[in-house]
N, C-alpha and C positions, 0 to 999 in steps of 0.2 A: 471527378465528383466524389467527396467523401460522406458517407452515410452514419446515421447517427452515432452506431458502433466505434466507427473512426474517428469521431469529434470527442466522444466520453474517453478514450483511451488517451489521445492525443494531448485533452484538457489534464487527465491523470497522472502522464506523464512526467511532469515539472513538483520537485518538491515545493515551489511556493503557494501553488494552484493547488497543491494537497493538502500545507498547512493551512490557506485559507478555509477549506471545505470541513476541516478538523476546526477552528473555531466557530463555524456557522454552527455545527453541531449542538452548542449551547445555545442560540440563540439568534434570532433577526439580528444584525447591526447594522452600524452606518458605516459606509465607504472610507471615512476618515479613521474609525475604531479598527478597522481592517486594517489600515495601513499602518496606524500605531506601532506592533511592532515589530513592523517590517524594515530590513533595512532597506529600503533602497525610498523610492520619491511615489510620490502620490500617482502621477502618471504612469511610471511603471506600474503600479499596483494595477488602476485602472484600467491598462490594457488582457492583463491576468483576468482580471470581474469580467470582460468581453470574451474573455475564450471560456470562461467558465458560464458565463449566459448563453453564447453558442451552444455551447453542447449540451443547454439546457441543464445544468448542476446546481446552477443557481436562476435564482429571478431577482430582478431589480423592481423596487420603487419609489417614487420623489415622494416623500410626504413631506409638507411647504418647503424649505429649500434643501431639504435635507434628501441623500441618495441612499436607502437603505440596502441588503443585498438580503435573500430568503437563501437559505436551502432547499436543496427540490430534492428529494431522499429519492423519488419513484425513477427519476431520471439515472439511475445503474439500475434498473431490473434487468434493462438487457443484457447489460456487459458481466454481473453478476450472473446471468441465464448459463449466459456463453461461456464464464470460467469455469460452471459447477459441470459442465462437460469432462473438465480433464479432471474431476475429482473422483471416477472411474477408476483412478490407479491406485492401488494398494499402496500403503505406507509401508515406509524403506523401516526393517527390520533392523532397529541400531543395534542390537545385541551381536545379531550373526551378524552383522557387520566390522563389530568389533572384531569376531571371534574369528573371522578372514583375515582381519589385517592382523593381526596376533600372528598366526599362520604365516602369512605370507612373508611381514616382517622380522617374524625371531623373534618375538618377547625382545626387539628395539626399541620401542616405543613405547609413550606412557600409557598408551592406548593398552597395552599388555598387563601394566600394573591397575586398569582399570577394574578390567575384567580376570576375576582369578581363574589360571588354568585348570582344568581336570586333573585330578590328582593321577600320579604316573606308577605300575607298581618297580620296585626295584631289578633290573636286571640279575640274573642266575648268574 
């Protein structure tokens, strides 16, 4: 059994289900504007719109013959909840990071010519 967490991730997963959810952002469309430009067929798309209504990212509605699709913005508060968890970790310090690999590598790398060394005084 997969729970909601697992359907929003799973639907996330796929850059096509991503780029859709990135055009929804503008706007309601229709199924057919969706697929426009997509490369592949209407039915592929289609099955994409059903993983993305499963896991509730999206909503469908017929207005007269027409299949429009919504965005459902509230449908990641969870899985946004769940990542702002690992945001706990302090940001990688690219400086001393540089100043390691400097180090370790020998001024080999252009990573050395990045960051200019401390100045050295001249040996006696």
């Amino acid at each position: 059994m997969s729970t909601p967490l697992d359907r929003t991730f799973h639907a996330l997963a796929d850059p096509t289900r991503r780029a859709i959810l990135m055009m929804l952002l503008e706007d309601d469309m229709a199924v057919t504007d969706v697929a426009e430009p997509l490369p592949m067929s209407l039915a592929a798309v289609s099955k994409h719109l059903v993983i993305l209504a499963d896991a509730g990212l999206i909503s469908q509605e017929k207005r007269g013959r027409v299949k429009w699709c919504k965005l459902e913005p509230d449908a990641l508060r969870e899985a946004s909840i769940w990542m702002q968890a690992f945001g706990q970790f302090e940001a990688i310090n690219l400086d001393a990071f540089e100043r390691f690999l400097e180090a370790e590598l020998g001024g080999e790398s252009d990573v050395a010519t990045a960051t200019p060394a401390p100045e050295q005084e001249p040996e006696s």
